[in-house]
C-alpha positions as CSV (number, residue, x, y, z in Angstrom):
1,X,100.7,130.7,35.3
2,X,99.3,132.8,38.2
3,X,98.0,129.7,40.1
4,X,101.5,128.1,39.5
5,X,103.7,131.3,41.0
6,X,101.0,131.3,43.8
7,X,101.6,127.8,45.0
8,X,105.5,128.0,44.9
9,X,105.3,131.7,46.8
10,X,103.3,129.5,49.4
11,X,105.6,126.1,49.9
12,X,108.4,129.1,49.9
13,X,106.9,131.0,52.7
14,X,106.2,127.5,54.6
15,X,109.7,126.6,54.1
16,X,111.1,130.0,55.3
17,X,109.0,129.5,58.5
18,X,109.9,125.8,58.9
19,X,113.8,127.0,59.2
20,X,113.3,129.6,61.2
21,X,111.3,127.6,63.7
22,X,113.8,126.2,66.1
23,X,113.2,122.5,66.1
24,X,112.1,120.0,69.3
25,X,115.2,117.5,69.9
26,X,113.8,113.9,70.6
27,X,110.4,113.1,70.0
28,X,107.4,114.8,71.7
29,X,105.6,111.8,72.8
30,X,108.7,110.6,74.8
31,X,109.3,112.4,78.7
32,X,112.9,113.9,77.8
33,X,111.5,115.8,74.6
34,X,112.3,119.4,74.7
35,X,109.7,122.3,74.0
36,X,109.5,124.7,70.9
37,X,111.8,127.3,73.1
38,X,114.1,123.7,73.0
39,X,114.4,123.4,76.9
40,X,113.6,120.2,78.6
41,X,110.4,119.7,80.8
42,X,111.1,119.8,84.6
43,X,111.0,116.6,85.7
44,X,108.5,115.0,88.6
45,X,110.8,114.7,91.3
46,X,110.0,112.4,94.4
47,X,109.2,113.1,97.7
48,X,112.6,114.4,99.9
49,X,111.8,112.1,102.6
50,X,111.8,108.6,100.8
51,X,113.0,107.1,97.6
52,X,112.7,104.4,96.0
53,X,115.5,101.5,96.1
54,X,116.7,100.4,92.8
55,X,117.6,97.1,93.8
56,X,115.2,95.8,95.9
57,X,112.0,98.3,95.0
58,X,111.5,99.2,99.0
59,X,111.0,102.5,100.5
60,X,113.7,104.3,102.0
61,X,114.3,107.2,103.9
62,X,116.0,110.3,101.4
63,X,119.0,110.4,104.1
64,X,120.3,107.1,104.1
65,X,119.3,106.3,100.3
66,X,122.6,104.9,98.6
67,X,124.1,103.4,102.3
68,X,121.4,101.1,104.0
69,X,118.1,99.3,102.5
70,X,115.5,97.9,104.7
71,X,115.4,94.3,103.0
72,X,115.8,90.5,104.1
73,X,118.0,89.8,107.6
74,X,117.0,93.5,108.0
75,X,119.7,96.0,107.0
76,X,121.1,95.1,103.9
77,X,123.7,97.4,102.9
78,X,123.6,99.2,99.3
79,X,126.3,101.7,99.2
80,X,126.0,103.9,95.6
81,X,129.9,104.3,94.4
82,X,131.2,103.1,97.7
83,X,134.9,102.3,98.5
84,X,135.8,98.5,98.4
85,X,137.6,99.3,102.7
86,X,133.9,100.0,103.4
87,X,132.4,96.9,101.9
88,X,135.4,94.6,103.2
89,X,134.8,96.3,106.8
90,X,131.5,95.9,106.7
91,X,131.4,92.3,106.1
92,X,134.1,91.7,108.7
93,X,131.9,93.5,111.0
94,X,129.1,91.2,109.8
95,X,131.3,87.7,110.0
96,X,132.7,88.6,113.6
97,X,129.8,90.1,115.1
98,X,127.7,87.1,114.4
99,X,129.9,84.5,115.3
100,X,130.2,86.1,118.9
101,X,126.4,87.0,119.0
102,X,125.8,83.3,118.2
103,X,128.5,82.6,120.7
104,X,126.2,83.8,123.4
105,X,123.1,82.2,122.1
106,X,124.8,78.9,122.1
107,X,125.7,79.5,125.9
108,X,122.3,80.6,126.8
109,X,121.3,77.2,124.8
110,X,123.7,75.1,126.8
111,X,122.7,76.2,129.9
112,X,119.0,75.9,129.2
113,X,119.3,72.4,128.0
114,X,121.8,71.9,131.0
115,X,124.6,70.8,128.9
116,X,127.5,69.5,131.1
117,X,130.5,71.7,130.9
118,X,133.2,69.1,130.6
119,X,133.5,69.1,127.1
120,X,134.9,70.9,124.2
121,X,132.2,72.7,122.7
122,X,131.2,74.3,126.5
123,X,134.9,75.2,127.7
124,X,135.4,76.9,124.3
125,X,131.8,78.8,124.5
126,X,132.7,80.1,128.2
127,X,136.2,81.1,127.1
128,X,134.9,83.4,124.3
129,X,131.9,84.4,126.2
130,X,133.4,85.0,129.9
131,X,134.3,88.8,129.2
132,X,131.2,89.8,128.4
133,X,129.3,87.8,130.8
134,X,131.0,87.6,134.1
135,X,130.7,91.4,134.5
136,X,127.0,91.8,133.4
137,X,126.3,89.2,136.1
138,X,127.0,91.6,138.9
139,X,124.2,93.8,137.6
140,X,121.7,91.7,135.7
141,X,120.9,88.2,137.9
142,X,119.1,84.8,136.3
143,X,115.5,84.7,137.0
144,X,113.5,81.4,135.9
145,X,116.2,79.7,135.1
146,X,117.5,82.0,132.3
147,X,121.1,83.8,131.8
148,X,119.4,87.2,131.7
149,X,123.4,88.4,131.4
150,X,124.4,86.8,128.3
151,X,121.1,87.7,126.4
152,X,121.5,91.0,127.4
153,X,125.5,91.2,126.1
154,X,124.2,89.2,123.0
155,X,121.1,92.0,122.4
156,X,124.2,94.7,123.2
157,X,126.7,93.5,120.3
158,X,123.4,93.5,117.7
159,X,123.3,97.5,119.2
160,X,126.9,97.8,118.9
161,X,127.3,96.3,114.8
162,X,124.4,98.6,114.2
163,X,126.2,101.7,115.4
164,X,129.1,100.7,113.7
165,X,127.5,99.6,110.5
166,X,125.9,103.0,110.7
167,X,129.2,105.2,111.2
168,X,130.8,103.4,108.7
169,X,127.5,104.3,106.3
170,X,127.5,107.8,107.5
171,X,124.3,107.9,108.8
172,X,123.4,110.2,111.7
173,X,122.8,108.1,115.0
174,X,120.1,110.2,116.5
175,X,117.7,110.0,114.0
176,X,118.5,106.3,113.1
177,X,119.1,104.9,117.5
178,X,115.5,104.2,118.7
179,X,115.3,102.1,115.5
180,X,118.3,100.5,116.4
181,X,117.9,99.4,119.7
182,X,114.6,97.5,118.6
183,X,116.1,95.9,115.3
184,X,118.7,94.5,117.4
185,X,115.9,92.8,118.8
186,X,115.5,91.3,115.8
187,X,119.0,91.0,115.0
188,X,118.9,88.3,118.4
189,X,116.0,86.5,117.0
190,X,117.7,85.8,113.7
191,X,120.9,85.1,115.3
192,X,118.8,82.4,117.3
193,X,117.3,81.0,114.5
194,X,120.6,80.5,112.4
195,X,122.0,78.9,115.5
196,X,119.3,76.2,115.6
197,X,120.1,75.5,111.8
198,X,123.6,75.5,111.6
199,X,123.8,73.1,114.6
200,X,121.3,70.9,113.2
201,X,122.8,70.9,110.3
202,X,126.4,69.5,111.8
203,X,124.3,67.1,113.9
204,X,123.3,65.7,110.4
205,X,126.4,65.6,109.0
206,X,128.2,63.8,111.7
207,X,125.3,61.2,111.8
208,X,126.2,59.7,109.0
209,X,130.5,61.0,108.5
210,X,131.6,60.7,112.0
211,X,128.5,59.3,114.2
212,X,131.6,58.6,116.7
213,X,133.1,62.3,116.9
214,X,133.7,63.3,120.6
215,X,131.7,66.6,119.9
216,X,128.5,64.2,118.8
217,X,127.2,63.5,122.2
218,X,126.6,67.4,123.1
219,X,125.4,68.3,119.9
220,X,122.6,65.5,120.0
221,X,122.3,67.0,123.9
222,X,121.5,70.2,122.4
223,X,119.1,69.2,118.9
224,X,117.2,67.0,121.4
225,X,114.6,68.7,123.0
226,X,114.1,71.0,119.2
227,X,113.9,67.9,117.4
228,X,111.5,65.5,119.9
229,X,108.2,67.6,119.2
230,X,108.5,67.6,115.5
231,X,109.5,64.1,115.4
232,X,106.4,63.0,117.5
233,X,104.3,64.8,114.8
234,X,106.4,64.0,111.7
235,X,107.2,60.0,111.4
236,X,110.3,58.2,109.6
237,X,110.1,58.2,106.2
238,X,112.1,54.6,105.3
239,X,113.9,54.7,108.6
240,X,115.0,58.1,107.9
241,X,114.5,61.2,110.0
242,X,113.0,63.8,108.3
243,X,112.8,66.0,111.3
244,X,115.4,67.8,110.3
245,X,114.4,68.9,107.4
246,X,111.1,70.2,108.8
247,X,112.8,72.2,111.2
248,X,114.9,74.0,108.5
249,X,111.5,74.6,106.5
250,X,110.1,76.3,109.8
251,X,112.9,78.2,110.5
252,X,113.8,79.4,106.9
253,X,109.8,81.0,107.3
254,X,110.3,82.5,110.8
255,X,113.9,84.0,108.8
256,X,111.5,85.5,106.3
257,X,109.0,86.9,108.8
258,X,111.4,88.5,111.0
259,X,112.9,90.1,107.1
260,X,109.8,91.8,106.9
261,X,109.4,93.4,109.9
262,X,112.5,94.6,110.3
263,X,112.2,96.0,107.0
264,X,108.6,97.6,108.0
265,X,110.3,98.7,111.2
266,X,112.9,100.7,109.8
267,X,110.6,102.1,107.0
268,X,108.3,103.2,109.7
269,X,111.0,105.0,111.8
270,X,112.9,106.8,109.1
């Protein structure tokens, strides 16, 4: 009878001391378990001057986390909450910016290529262009047989749609402008490169919808001299011309490498 009293005076006491133990909420093994006292555990917090972007796993400087990403045609915006104004001015910005930069490639092109200027696709070029270019000309002159003017105003708007892009962000200029001026470098690169695509790209289609078109003749003018190295190394495939093809397989890879250093650029800077 002893033995018996003993044992339930024993589970009593352990039961008493059970209850007035305060209990951990959530499981101990988990990261978000409390203590005995039933406060959390700090958590490890990251280093102020970069985070870590959800969406495309890059490094990012702590100031402009939430507004710009350094991914893919380098910038990428990911706002956290932001207002739908900001994204819709922020892809006008994008749309009209690159249209005119490509504006001023395509004269730079036409001129290069010596693309006669009595036809539709130069007067409309020089008419959007002329703005910009005539009054750069009085301070920056041609040399080697290159309109040093209009890739100068082209490398300006990539400057300009950056500054923008960033006061529309809300990220300070000072820290963020020598890393501006040389992605806009890259900015004219990509701008190039698209340029070279999407042209081919209409010269293809009007090869075989409207091989007659009055805007055929300068657009096979211009995809000439890209297209006549690749198709001396590259032959026809059943008559076809595959060439191209081939050029928007190097062109897509030179997209990608300029991507990734304008990504290691800005992660290097800020």
């Amino acid at each position: 009878m002893l033995g018996i009293r003993w044992r339930k005076s024993a589970k009593r006491r352990k039961a008493r001391a059970q209850r007035a133990r305060p209990r951990a909420r959530g499981r101990s093994r988990n990261r978000g378990a409390r203590n005995y006292r039933g406060r959390a555990p700090r958590r490890q917090h990251k280093p102020v001057s970069q985070v870590t972007c959800p969406a495309h796993s890059c490094i990012v400087p702590a100031s402009g986390y939430g507004r710009i990403c350094a991914v893919a045609d380098t910038f990428t915006r990911h706002r956290k909450n932001a207002p739908m104004f900001s994204e819709i001015a922020l892809f006008l910005l994008d749309t009209v910016f690159t249209l005119f930069g490509m504006a001023l490639l395509l004269r730079v092109w036409m001129q290069l290529t010596r693309l006669p200027t009595r036809n539709a696709v130069s007067q409309g070029v020089f008419q959007i262009t002329d703005w910009l270019v005539r009054p750069l000309r009085r301070i920056i002159p041609g040399l080697g047989g290159i309109d040093w003017a209009t890739v100068v105003g082209a490398w300006l708007t990539a400057v300009v749609f950056l500054v923008l892009v960033a006061l529309i962000s809300g990220i300070d200029l000072l820290g963020f402008l020598p890393a501006m001026l040389l992605t806009a470098l890259l900015y004219v690169l990509k701008w190039a490169i698209s340029l070279v695509m999407w042209v081919t790209l209409l010269m293809a289609i009007l090869s075989w919808v409207n091989p007659h078109s009055p805007v055929t003749p300068a657009i096979d003018h211009l995809t000439a001299p890209v297209l006549r190295p690749i198709q001396r190394v590259v032959p026809r495939l059943g008559g076809f011309d595959v060439s191209p093809l081939v050029l928007f397989v190097i062109a897509q890879i030179l997209l990608m490498v300029i991507a990734r250093l304008g990504a290691g650029i800005f992660g290097m800077h800020y």
